[in-house]
C-alpha positions as CSV (number, residue, x, y, z in Angstrom):
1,X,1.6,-10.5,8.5
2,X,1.5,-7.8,11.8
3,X,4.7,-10.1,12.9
4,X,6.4,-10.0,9.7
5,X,6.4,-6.3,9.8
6,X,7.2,-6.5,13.4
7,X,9.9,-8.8,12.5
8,X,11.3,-6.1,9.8
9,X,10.7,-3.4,11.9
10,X,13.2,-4.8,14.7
11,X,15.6,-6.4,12.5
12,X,15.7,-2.6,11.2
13,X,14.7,-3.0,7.8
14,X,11.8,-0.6,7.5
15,X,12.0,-0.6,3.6
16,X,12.3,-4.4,2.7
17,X,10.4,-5.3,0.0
18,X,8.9,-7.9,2.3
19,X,7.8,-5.3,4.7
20,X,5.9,-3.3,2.0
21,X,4.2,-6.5,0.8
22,X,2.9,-7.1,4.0
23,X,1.8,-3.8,4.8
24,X,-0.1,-3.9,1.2
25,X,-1.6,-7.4,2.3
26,X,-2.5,-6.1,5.7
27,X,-4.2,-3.6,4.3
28,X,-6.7,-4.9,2.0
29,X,-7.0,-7.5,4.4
30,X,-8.5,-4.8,6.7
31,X,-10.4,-3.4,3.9
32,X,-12.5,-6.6,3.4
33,X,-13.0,-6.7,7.4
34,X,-14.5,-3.0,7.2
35,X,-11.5,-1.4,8.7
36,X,-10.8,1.1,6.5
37,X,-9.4,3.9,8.5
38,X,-6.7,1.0,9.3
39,X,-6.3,0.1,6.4
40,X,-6.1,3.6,5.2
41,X,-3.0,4.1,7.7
42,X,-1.6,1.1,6.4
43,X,-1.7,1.8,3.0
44,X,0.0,5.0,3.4
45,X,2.7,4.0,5.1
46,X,3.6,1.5,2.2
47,X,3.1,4.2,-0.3
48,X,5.6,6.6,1.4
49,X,7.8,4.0,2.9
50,X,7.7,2.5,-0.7
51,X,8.6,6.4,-2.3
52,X,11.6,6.7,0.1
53,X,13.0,3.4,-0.7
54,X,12.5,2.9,-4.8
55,X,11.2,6.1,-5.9
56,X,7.9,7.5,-7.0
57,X,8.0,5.4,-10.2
58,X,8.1,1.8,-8.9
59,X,6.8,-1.0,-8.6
60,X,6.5,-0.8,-4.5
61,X,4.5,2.4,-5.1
62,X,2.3,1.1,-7.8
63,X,1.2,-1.9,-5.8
64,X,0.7,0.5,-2.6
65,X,-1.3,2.8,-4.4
66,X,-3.8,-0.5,-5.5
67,X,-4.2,-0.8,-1.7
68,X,-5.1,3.0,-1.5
69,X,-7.7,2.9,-4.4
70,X,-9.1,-0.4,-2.8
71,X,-9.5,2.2,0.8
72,X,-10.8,5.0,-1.8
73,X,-13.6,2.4,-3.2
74,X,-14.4,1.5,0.1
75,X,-15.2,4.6,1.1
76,X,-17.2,5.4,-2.1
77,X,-14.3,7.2,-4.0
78,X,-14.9,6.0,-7.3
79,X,-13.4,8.9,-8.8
80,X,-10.1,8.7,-6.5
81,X,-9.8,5.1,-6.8
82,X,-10.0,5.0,-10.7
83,X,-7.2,7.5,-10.5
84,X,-5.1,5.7,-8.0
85,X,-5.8,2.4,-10.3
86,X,-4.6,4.4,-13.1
87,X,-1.4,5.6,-11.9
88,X,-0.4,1.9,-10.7
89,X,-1.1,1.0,-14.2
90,X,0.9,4.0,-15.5
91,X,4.0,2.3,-13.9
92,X,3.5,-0.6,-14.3
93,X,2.7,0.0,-18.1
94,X,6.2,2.1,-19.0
């Protein structure tokens, strides 16, 4: 997945959809290794890359913001990752 989004990055497409799926991916991936501040990062970056790209109503930004409320849980957030969980379903929903 790190050389997909290597691969994007170089090719210049920093907004493919295939570069924001595997910056989601990473990131849980990290979350269930116990990297969270990584994952965190990770997350983050899809979200905005994702909000630049599609808008703040997407799809891309929904699925980011289920790896950001996977970090939140994580980290014991409960209240910030039912709130990040609900506004992926908001979009997802309409």
């Amino acid at each position: 997945l790190r050389h997909a989004v290597a691969i994007a990055d170089s090719l210049d497409f920093p907004l493919a959809v295939e570069r924001l799926d595997a910056l989601v991916d990473l990131a849980k991936l990290d979350v269930l290794a116990g990297r969270v501040a990584r994952a965190d990062s990770l997350a983050r970056t899809a979200a905005a890359d994702a909000r630049t790209a599609f808008g703040p109503d997407s799809r891309e930004v929904a699925i980011a913001r289920t790896a950001l409320a996977e970090v939140a849980l994580a980290r014991g957030d409960l209240p910030g990752a039912a709130g990040l969980t609900r506004d992926a379903l908001r979009v997802v929903d309409s």
